[in-house]
C-alpha positions, 0 to 999 in steps of 0.5 A: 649741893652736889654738881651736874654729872655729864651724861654718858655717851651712848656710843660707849655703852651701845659698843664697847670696845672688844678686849684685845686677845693676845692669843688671837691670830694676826689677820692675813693681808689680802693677796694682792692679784698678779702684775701680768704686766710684770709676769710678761716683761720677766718671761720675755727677758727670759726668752728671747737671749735663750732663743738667740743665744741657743739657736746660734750656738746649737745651729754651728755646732750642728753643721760643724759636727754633723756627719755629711751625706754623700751623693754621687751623679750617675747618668741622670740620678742622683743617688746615694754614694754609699747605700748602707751608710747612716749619715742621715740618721747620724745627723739626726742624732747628733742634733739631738745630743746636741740640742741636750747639751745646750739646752742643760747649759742653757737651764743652769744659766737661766737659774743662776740669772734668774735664781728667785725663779717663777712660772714666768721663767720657766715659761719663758726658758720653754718658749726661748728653747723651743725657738731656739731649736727651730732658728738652729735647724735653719741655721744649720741647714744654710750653713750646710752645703747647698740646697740646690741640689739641681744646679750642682749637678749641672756643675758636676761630671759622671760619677763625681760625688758631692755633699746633700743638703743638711736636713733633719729626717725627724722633727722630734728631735727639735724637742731635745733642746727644750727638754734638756733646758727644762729638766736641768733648771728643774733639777738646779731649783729642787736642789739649790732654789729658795725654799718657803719659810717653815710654818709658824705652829699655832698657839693654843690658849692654855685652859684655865679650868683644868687643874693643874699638878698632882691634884689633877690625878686624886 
């Protein structure tokens, strides 16, 4: 008498287990979402040293280099020692080369510092530059000869000549800092950045009802 067989169970005959396929692609983990928590701590460590360090360094070196307007007192005007001199245009320009140089410097540095790079450091390196070169026209205005242009001349006799206030005729010119910055760190990740893994190239699976070798010809 041959003993009870255990009943199959209905799970394995209603679903049986796929075969694995060793040329099947491995599933992609789903992307995680961005950590603006995280984005917005890196772009603020990015921006506020750019903004200190630039709009100090930018505002002396500005006061210090840029060429000083003359004035003179005659009668009850103020006017202009020199009519055709540049002065003011020369100061303008002086900012501008300037604000090129170290904003260049100010790129690379923020490269070096920050080479895994993101949008969060570019951003930031924007926002620290654009502050910087508002905080270094301020800075060199009150390190210029005084504004007070009024209470100078109370001081002064006919026909004595005395320094105007430092000021920038174009505003433009505070873009230089940033510009300078962005292209520089620009160039230094095309040239030196991390690059993206080359792309794995897909397997096909090999067609086994094709034949193979000289028979395939005859």
């Amino acid at each position: 008498m041959d003993s009870p067989q255990p009943a199959p169970d209905p799970r394995s005959v209603a679903s049986p287990r796929p075969a694995h396929d060793p040329w099947s692609q491995p599933a992609d983990p789903p992307a995680a979402g961005p950590d603006w928590g995280r984005e917005i701590r890196a772009g603020l460590l990015v921006a506020a040293p750019v903004a200190l360090v630039t709009g100090v360094l930018l505002g002396a070196l500005w006061a210090w280099r840029a060429p000083k307007i003359p004035l003179v007192l005659r009668g009850q005007d103020v006017l202009l020692a020199n009519s055709e001199g540049q002065q003011a245009i020369a100061a303008d320009g002086v900012f501008l080369l300037l604000a090129l140089g170290v904003g260049a410097v100010a790129g690379v540095v923020t490269f070096l510092l920050r080479r895994s790079g993101g949008v969060a450091v570019v951003l930031g390196l924007a926002l620290g530059a654009g502050v910087g070169a508002w905080l270094a026209w301020q800075l060199g205005m009150w390190l210029g000869p005084t504004d007070d242009v009024a209470g100078r001349v109370a001081e002064l006799a006919q026909n004595e000549v005395f320094d105007a206030p430092l000021d920038l005729g174009a505003r433009s010119v505070l873009f230089g800092l940033p510009f300078g910055a962005l292209l520089t760190h620009l160039l230094c990740v095309a040239g030196f950045g991390p690059r993206d893994p080359a792309p794995r190239p897909a397997q096909t699976p090999p067609r086994w009802d094709t034949p193979a070798g000289p028979a395939a010809g005859s």
